[in-house]
Steps between C-alpha positions, in 0.01 A plus 500: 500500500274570787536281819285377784644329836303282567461368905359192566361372832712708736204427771460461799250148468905315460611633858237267648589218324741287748797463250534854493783501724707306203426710223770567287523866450399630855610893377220486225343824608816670488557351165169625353510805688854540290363403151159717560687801576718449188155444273349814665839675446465429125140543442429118417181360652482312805241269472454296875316149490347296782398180529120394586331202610175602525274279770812277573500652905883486409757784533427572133120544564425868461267478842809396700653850441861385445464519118664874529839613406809421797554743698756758311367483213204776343352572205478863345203644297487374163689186576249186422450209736365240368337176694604167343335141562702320266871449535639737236393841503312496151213238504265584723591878507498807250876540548562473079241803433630692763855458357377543121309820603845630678671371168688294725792282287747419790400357857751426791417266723544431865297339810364186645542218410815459290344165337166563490315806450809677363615229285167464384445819430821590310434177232135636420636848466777391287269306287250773484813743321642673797863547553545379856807530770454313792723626815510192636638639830222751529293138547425251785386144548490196710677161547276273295398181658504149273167437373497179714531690831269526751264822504506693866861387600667781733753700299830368650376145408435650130856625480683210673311227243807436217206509270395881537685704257640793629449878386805542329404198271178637434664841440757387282246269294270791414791689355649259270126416406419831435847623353525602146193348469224697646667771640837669603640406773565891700592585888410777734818680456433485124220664541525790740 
């Protein structure tokens, strides 16, 4: 079986978002930087993925210059980075050729966020064929605010509302969601 790590949206656009200081996994560098060394180690593909909102004037917009790996974190010749404008990694990218031409059959999966993009991702690999871990420690995310909520509120507001459901929630929902259904469940330490 050949394998591909696959890193998604360890970028800098999230450190100017103002919940960054509640993210759940504030050692995700050092997490990836683990995982990537163990890929490289075993001569699987890295493969690293940013997000993109093109002509948004957000964090994510390209001309803003955040949407570049954190600091800690570099690429080496031959390793793909793709740019993504959907939330999983395949839609609006070539991701699934680039893996077929690598006769990719395995992907790992770590980054940002644990819910979104990396949930996301992992179902539409799954249901494209591939066998998929998820190291759900080698992942981040956010405290999620009710959809009733009001936008803009100051991030100690978000976390004191009773209503905002906390990272370890989130965390723990995408693994039993993803579970034995769409992927394995691994861990750093499994991994390196």
């Amino acid at each position: 079986m050949t394998s591909a790590l696959v890193v998604i949206d360890v970028q800098n656009s999230f450190l100017q978002r103002p919940t960054w200081p509640a993210i759940s996994n504030p050692d995700i560098v050092d997490d990836v930087t683990a995982l990537v060394g163990a890929a490289r180690a075993k001569g699987d593909l890295v493969v690293w993925v940013l997000h993109t909102e093109p002509g948004s004037g957000g964090a994510f917009d390209p001309e803003s210059g955040h949407v570049e790996l954190m600091d800690g974190l570099e690429t080496r010749e031959g390793e793909p980075v793709v740019r993504k404008t959907s939330i999983n990694a395949f839609t609006s990218t070539n991701l699934q050729q680039l893996l077929t031409r690598h006769g990719v059959t395995h992907l790992d999966i770590c980054g940002i966020q644990t819910e979104q993009c990396c949930e996301t991702t992992t179902r539409v690999a799954s249901d494209l064929g591939y066998d998929v871990g998820f190291v759900i420690d080698a992942t981040a995310t956010f405290p999620i605010q009710h959809r009733d909520a009001k936008k803009d509120r100051p991030l100690e507001e978000i976390l004191a509302d009773p209503q905002t459901r906390p990272t370890d929630e989130v965390v723990r929902g995408t693994e039993y969601s993803l579970a034995g259904r769409f992927a394995t469940i691994r861990t750093v330490a499994e991994l390196v």
